[in-house]
TIGU-862125 format. One record per residue (C-alpha): z, y, x negated; residue number from 1. Coordinates in steps of 0.001 Angstrom, whole numbers, plus 500000, padded with zeros to 6 digits. Last residue first. Layout:
residues N
<rec><zz>Z</zz><yy>Y</yy><xx>X</xx><k>NUM</k></rec>
...
//
This chain:
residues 71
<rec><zz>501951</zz><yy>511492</yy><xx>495770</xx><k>71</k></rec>
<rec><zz>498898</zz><yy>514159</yy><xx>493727</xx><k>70</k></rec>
<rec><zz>497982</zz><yy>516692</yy><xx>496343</xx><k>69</k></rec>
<rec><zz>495146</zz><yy>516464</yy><xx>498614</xx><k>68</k></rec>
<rec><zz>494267</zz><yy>519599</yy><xx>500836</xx><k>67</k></rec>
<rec><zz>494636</zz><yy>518927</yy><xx>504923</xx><k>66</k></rec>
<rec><zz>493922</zz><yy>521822</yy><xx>507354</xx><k>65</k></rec>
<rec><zz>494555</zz><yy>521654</yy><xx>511213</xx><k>64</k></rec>
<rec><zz>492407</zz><yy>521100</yy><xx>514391</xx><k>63</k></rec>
<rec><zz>492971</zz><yy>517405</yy><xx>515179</xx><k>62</k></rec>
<rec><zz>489486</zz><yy>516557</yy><xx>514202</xx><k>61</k></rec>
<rec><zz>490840</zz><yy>518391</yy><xx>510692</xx><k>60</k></rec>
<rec><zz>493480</zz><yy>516013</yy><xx>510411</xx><k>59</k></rec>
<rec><zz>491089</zz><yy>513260</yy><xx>510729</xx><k>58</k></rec>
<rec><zz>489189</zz><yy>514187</yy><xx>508392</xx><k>57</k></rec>
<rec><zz>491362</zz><yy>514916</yy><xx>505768</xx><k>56</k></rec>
<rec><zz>493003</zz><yy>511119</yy><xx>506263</xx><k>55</k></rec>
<rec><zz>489569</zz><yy>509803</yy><xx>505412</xx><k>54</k></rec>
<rec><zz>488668</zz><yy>512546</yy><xx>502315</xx><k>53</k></rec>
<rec><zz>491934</zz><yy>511281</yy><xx>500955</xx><k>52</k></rec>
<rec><zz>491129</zz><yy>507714</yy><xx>500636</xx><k>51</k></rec>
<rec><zz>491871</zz><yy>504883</yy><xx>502985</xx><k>50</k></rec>
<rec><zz>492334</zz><yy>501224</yy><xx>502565</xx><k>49</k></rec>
<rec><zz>495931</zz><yy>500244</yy><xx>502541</xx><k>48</k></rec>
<rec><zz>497538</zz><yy>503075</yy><xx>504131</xx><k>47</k></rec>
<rec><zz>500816</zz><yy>504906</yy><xx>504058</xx><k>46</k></rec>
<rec><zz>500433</zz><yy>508800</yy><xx>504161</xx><k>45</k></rec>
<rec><zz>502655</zz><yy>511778</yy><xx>503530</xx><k>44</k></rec>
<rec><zz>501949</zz><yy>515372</yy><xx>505174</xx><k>43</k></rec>
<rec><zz>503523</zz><yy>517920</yy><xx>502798</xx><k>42</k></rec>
<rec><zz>504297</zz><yy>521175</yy><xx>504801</xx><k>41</k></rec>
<rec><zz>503835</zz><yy>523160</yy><xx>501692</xx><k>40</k></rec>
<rec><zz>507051</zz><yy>525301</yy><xx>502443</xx><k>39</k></rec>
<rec><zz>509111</zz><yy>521829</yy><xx>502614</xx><k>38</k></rec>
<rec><zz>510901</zz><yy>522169</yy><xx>505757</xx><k>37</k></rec>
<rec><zz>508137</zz><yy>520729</yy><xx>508166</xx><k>36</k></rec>
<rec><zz>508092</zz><yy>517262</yy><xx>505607</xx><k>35</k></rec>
<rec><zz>505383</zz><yy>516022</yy><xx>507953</xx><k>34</k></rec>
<rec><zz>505281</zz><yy>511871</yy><xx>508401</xx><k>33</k></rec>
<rec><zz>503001</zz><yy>509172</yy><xx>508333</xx><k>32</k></rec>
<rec><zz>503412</zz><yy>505156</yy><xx>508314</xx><k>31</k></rec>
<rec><zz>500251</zz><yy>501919</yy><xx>508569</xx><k>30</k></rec>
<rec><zz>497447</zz><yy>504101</yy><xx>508540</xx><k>29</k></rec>
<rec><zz>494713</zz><yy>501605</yy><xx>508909</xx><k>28</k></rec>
<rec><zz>495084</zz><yy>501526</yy><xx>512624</xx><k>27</k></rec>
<rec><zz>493658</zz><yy>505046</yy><xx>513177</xx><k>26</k></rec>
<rec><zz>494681</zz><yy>506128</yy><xx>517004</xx><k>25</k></rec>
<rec><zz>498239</zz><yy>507260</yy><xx>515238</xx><k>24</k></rec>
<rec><zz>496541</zz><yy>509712</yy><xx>513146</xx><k>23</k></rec>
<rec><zz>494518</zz><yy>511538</yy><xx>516051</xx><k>22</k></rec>
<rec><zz>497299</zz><yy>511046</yy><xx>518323</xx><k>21</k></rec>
<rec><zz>500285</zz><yy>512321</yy><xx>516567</xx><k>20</k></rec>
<rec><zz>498159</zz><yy>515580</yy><xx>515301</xx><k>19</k></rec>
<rec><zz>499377</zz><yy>517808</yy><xx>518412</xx><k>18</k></rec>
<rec><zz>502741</zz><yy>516296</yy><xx>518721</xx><k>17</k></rec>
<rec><zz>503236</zz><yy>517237</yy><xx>514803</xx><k>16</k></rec>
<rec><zz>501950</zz><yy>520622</yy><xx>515823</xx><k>15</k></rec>
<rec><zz>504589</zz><yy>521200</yy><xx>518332</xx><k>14</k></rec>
<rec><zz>507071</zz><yy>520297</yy><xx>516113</xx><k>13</k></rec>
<rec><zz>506489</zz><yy>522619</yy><xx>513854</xx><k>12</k></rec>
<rec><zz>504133</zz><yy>523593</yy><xx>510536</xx><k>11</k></rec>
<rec><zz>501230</zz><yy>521753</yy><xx>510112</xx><k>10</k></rec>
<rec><zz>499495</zz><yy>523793</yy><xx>508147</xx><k>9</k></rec>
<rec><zz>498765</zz><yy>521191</yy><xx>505297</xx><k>8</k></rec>
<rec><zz>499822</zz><yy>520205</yy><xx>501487</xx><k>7</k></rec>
<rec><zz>498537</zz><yy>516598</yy><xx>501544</xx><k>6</k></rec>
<rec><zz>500255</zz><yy>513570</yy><xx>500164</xx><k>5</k></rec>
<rec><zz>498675</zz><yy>510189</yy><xx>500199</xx><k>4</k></rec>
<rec><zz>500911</zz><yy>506788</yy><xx>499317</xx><k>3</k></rec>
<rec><zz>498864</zz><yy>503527</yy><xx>498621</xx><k>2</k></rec>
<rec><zz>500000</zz><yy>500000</yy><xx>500000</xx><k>1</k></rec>
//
């Protein structure tokens, strides 16, 4: 299992209902969570087969901005 990290604009808990969907609906992501407290609202991803550009994607269906930081 490989751990993502992107620095998004998800910033409250409104916006973590928001996204819930659009990462939930893809079955390769096996855990997720938003660090809302950290000024870089770090999104953190659990997956097996995805890459970056993947979990950007689907952030950005959901109407928010992803950038890739190093886990």
């Amino acid at each position: 299992m490989k751990t993502l990290k992107f620095k998004t604009n998800i910033k409250c808990g409104g916006c973590i209902a928001a996204v819930t969907p659009f990462l939930n609906k893809v079955q390769e992501i096996k855990n997720w969570e938003v660090d809302t407290v950290n000024p870089d609202k770090i999104l953190t991803v659990q997956s097996e087969n995805l890459d970056a550009g993947d979990v950007i994607s689907v952030i950005t269906a959901a109407g928010y901005t992803a950038e890739s930081i190093p886990a």
